[in-house]
C-alpha positions in Angstrom: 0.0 0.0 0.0 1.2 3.3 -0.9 0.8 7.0 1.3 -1.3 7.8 -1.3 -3.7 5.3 -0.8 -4.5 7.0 2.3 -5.1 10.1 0.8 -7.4 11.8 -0.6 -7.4 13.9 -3.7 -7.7 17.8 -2.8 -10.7 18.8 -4.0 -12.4 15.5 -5.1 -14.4 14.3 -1.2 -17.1 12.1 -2.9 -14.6 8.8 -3.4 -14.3 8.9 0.3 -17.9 9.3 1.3 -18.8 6.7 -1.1 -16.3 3.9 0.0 -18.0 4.4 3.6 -20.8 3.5 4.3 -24.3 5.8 4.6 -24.6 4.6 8.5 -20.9 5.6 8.8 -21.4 8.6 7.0 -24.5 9.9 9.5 -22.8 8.4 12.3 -19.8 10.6 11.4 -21.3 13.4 10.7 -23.0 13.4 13.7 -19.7 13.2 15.8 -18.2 15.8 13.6 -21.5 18.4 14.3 -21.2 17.6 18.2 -17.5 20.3 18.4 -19.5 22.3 15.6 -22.2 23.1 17.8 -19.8 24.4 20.6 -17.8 26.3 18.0 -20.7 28.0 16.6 -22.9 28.4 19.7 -19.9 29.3 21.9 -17.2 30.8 20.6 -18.9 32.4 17.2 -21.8 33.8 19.4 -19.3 34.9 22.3 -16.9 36.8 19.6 -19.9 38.3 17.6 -20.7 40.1 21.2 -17.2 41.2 22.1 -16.5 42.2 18.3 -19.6 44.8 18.5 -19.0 45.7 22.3 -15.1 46.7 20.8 -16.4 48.4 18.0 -19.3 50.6 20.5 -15.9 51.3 22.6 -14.1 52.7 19.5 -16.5 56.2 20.1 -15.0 56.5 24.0 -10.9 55.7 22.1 -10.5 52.2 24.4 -11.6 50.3 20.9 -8.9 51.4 19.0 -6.5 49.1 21.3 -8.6 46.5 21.6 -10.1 45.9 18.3 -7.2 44.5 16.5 -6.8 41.6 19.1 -10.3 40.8 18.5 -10.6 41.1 15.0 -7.3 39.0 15.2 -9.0 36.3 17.3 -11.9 36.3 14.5 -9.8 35.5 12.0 -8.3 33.0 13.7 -11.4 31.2 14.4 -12.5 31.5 11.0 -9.4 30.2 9.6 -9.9 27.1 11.9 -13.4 26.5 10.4 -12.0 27.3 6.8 -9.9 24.3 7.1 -12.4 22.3 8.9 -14.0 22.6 5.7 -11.3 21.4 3.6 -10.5 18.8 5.6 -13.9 17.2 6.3 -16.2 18.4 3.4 -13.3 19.1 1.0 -14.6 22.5 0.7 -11.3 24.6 -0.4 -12.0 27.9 1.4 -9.3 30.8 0.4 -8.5 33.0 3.0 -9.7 36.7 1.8 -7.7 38.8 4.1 -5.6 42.0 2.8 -2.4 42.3 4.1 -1.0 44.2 7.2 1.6 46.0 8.1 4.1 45.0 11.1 2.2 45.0 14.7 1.8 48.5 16.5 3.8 50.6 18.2 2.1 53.2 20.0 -1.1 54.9 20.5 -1.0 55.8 16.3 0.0 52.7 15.4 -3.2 51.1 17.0 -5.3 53.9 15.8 -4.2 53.0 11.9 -4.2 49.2 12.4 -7.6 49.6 13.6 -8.9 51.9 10.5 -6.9 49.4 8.2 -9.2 46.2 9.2 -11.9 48.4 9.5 -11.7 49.0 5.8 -11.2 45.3 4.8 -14.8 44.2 3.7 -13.5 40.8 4.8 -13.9 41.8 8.7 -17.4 42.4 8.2 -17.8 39.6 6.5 -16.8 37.5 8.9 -18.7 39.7 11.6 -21.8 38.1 9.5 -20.8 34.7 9.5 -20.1 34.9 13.4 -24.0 35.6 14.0 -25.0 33.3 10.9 -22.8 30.4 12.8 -24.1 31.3 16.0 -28.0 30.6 14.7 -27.9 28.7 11.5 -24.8 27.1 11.6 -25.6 25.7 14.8 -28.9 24.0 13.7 -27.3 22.6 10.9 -24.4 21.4 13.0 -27.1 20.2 15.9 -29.1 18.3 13.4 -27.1 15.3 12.8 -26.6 14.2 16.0 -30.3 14.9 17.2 -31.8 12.8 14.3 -30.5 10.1 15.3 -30.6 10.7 19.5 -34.1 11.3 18.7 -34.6 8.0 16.7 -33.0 5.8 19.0 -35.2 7.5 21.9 -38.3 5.3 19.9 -36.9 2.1 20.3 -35.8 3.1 24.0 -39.3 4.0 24.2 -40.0 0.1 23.0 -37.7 -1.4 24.8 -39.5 -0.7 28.5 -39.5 3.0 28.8 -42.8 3.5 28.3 -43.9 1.6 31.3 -42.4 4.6 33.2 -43.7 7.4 31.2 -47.0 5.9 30.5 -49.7 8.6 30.0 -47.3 12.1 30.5 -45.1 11.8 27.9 -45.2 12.5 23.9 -42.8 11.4 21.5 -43.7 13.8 18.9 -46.7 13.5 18.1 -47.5 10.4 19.7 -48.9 10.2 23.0 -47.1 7.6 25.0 -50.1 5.6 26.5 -49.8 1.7 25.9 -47.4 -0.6 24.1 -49.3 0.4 20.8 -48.5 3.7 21.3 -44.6 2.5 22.1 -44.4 0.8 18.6 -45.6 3.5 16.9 -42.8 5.5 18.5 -40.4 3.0 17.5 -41.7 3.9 13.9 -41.2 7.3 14.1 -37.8 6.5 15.7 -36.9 4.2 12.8 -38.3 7.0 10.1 -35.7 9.5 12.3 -33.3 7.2 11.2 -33.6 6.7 8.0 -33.6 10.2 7.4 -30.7 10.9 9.5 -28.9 8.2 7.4 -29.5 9.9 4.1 -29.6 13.7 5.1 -26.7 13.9 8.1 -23.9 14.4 5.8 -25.5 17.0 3.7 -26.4 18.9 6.8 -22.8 19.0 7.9 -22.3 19.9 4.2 -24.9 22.7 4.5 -23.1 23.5 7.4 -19.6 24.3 5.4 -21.6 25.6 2.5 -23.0 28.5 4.6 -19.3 29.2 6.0 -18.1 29.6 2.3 -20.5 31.8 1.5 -19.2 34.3 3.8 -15.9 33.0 4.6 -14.6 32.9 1.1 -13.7 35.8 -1.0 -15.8 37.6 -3.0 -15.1 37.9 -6.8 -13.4 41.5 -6.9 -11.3 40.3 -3.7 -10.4 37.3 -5.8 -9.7 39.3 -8.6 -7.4 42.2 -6.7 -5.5 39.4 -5.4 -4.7 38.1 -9.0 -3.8 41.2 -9.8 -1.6 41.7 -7.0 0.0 38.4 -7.4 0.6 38.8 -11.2 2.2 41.9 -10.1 4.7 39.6 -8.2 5.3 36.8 -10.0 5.8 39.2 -13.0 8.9 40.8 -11.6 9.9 37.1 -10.8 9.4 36.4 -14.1 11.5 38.6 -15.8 14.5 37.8 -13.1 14.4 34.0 -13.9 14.5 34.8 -17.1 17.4 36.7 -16.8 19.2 34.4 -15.1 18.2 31.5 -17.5 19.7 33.5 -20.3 23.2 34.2 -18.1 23.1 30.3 -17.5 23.0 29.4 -21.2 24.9 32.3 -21.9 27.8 30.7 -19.7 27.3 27.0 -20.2 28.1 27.8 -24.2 30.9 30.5 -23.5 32.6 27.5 -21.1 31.6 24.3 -22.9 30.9 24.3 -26.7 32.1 27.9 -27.6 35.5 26.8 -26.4 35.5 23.6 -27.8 34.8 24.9 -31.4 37.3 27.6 -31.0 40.0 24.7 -29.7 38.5 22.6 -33.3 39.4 26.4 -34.9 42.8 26.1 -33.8 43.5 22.9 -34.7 41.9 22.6 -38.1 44.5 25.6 -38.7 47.4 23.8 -37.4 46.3 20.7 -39.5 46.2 23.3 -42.6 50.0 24.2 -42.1 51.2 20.6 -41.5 48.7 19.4 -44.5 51.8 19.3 -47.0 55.3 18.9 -44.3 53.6 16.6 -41.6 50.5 14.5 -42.6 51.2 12.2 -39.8 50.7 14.9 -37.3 47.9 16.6 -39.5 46.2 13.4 -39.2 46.3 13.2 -35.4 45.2 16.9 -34.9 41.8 16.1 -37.4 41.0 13.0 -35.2 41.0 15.7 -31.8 39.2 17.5 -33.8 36.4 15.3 -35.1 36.6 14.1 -31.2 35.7 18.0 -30.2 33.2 18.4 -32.4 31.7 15.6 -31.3 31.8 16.6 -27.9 30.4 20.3 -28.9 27.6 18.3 -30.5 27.2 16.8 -26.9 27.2 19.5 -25.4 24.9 21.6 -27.5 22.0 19.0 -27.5 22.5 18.6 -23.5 21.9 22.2 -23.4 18.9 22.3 -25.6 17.5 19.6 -23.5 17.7 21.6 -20.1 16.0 24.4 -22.2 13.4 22.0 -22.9 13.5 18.2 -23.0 12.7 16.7 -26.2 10.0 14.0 -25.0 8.4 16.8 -22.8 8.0 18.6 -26.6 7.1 15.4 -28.4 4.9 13.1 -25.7 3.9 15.7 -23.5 3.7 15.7 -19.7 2.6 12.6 -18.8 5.7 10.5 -20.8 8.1 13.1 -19.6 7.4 12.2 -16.2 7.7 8.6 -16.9 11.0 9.0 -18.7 12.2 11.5 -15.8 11.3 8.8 -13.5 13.6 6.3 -14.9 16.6 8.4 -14.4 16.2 8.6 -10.6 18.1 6.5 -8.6 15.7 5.1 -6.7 12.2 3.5 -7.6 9.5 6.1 -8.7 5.9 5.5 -9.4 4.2 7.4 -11.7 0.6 7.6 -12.0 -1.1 10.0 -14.8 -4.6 10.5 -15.7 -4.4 13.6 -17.9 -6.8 14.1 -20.4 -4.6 15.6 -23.4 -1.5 18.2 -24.1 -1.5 21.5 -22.0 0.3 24.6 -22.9 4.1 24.5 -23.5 4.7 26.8 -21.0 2.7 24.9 -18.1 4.0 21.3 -19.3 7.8 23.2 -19.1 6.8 24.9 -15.8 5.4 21.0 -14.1 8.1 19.2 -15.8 11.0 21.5 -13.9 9.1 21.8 -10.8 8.7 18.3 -10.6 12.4 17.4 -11.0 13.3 19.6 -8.9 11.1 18.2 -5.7 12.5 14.2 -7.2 16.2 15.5 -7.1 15.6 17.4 -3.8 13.8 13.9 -2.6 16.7 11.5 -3.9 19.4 13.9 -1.9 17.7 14.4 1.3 14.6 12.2 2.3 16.7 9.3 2.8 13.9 7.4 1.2 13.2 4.0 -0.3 10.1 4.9 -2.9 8.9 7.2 -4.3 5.2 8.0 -5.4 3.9 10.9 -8.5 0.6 11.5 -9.2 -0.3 13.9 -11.7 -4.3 14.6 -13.1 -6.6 17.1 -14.1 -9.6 18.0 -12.7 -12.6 20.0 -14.0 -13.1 21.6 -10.7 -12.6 25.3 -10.0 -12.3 26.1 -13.9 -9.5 23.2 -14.3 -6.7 22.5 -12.4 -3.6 20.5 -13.1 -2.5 18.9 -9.6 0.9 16.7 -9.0 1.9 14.9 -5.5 4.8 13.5 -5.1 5.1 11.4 -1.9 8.4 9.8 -0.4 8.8 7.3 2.3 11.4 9.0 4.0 12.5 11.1 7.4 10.0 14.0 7.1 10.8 17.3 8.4 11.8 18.8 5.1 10.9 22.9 5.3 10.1 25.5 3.0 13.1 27.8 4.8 15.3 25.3 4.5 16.9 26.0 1.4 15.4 23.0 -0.5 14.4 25.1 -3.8 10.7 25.1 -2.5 10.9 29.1 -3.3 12.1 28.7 -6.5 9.3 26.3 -7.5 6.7 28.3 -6.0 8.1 31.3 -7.7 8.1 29.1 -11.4 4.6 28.2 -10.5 3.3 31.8 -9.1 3.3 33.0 -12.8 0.7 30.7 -13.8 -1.5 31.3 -10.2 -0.2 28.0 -9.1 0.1 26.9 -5.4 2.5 24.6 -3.3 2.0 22.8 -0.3 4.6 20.8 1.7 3.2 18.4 4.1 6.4 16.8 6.1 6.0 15.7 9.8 9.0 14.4 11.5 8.9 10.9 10.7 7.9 11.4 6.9 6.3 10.5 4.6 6.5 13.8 3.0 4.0 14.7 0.4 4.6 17.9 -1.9 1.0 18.9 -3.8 1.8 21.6 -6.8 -1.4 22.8 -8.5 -2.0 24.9 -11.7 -5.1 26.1 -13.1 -5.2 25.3 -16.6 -7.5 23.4 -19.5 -6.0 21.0 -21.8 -5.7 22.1 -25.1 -6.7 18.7 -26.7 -8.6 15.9 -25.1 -7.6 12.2 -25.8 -10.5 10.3 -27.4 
């Protein structure tokens, strides 16, 4: 068994739900709703009042020092239900903050930090998602596990209760009077069930869906953080590309431009000893021949860094394969991709994900390695690759692994990394870049 066969694709929940069972699924979902229901009841509700109590305090001055701790807790708890989301309804929730500048110093400082998240529509956003959680989140989140309490209280009721509630109790609508009346409950209590056993995970669903819909960003906040990140990566851009061309620019001025000027040299030394020495002449056209040949080398290794010739040819999915085989150690590859991309986000994959296989084979201390690359449909199409080792863990983006340079290569396309490495391993790098084939396979 592989890591990834404990893993679930970002973004794809259903394969999960639907190797569990239904009464998994409800019973699940109703242990899941049961920390919901204090998160949304208590703490949602309890920082909805001390969020409005800050801002009524910012008329007598004291809310100016004490709103950016709350509105810092806020986000903090919304942020914990954001990936709550991902992780149990694989609901990907983006967080739609604006940045900040450092922390405050001094009475101004607190007064412009305040005014700054005071303009982010985000905080009040997630002011109404506080008082939504506190009222309709919490039903949704109390649902689960009170269909099925409630169900089970009919066949209690069955089972000998109703001998001690006989003629004061109603389950429902049925008035608990005789033993007809207590199998009649224990219908009731079986339809509870049923429904819980359909409905409880789309109530916990509902629950995440409601927290999206305020949680998320909005589509201008979405789109000024495009534009602010295009901004980025386009500086980024332009210095990689400047340092690719100083790279070729000095692998041909060291390798092959001074081989052909040595084959210069000695094609003119073979010219003057042509007629006096043809021994010699001889000897200087085989080093020669042997330069050019190594020139040639040189010249197609070169081209091949620029951009490999099966990557060109086969596309993504046999360049991985081929990549694969020059590792030193064993690498699965497994690709479901539905046709070519374009060149530039096949080239951008192909060099990010040799980079994370070299970084892998020099430092994970691993036995196997795992790829997965496929596309998925989902949030306008979105080309996603995992690679997974069986190694030591604890690898870290500061650590001067080349994780900034591939997040850099993938920034100017809007694509994401995550590193996932506990201490222990195994550690699972996910690269994803929106993009649409340009053909399909048929």
């Amino acid at each position: 068994m592989t890591p990834q066969d404990g893993m679930e694709r970002a973004g794809a929940p259903g394969p999960a739900r639907a190797r569990r069972g239904r009464a998994a699924s409800a019973l699940l979902a109703a242990a899941r709703g049961l920390p919901l229901m204090v998160l949304s009841l208590g703490v949602s509700l309890a920082l909805f009042i001390v969020t409005v109590l800050s801002a009524v305090f910012l008329l007598l001055g004291l809310g100016f020092f004490t709103t950016p701790w709350v509105v810092h807790a806020v986000r903090v708890h919304a942020n914990q239900r954001r990936a709550l989301a991902g992780h149990w309804a694989g609901l990907r929730v983006l967080d739609p903050y604006r940045p900040l500048p450092p922390g405050p110093s001094g009475i101004t400082g607190h007064v412009e930090r305040t005014v700054l998240l005071l303009k982010d529509p985000a905080t009040w956003r997630d002011l109404a998602w506080l008082l939504s959680d506190a009222v309709a989140g919490f039903l949704l989140a109390l649902l689960p596990a009170a269909l099925i309490a409630w169900g089970l209280e009919g066949w209690v009721l069955l089972a000998g209760l109703w001998h001690a509630v006989a003629g004061d109790y109603w389950y429902g609508f049925v008035h608990i009077d005789t033993f007809g009346d207590a199998l009649a409950a224990a219908a009731l209590g079986t339809f509870a069930l049923l429904v819980a056993r359909y409905a409880n995970p789309y109530l916990l669903d509902g629950h995440f869906q409601l927290a999206r819909a305020l949680l998320a960003p909005t589509r201008g906040a979405q789109l000024t953080q495009r534009v602010e990140r295009l901004y980025e990566t386009r500086h980024d851009a332009v210095d990689t590309s400047a340092a690719q061309l100083r790279r070729i620019e000095r692998d041909l001025h060291d390798g092959a431009q001074a081989r052909l000027v040595s084959m210069g040299m000695s094609l003119g030394a073979v010219e003057a000893l042509l007629e006096h020495d043809p021994a010699q002449a001889k000897k200087l056209l085989a080093h020669a021949r042997e330069t050019s040949a190594e020139a040639l080398t040189e010249l197609r290794d070169l081209v091949r860094g620029i951009h490999p010739p099966v990557l060109a040819e086969r596309g993504l999915g046999d360049a991985a394969q081929a990549l694969a085989l020059r590792m030193r150690m064993p690498v699965e590859v497994d690709v479901e991709l539905p046709g070519r991309f374009p060149e530039p986000v096949e080239s951008a994959a192909y060099f990010s994900l040799s980079e994370i296989l070299t970084n892998a084979v020099k430092h994970a201390d691993a036995d196997h390695i795992w790829v997965d690359i496929h596309h998925t449909d989902l949030d306008g199409g979105m080309l996603r690759i995992a690679v997974t080792d069986d190694g030591q863990g604890g690898a870290d983006v500061s650590g001067g692994s080349g994780i900034a340079g591939i997040e850099r290569r993938l920034g100017q396309f809007d694509g994401v990394l995550a590193l996932t490495s506990p201490p222990g391993g195994p550690t699972m790098v996910t690269m994803e870049i929106p993009c649409r084939p340009l053909t399909r396979r048929p």
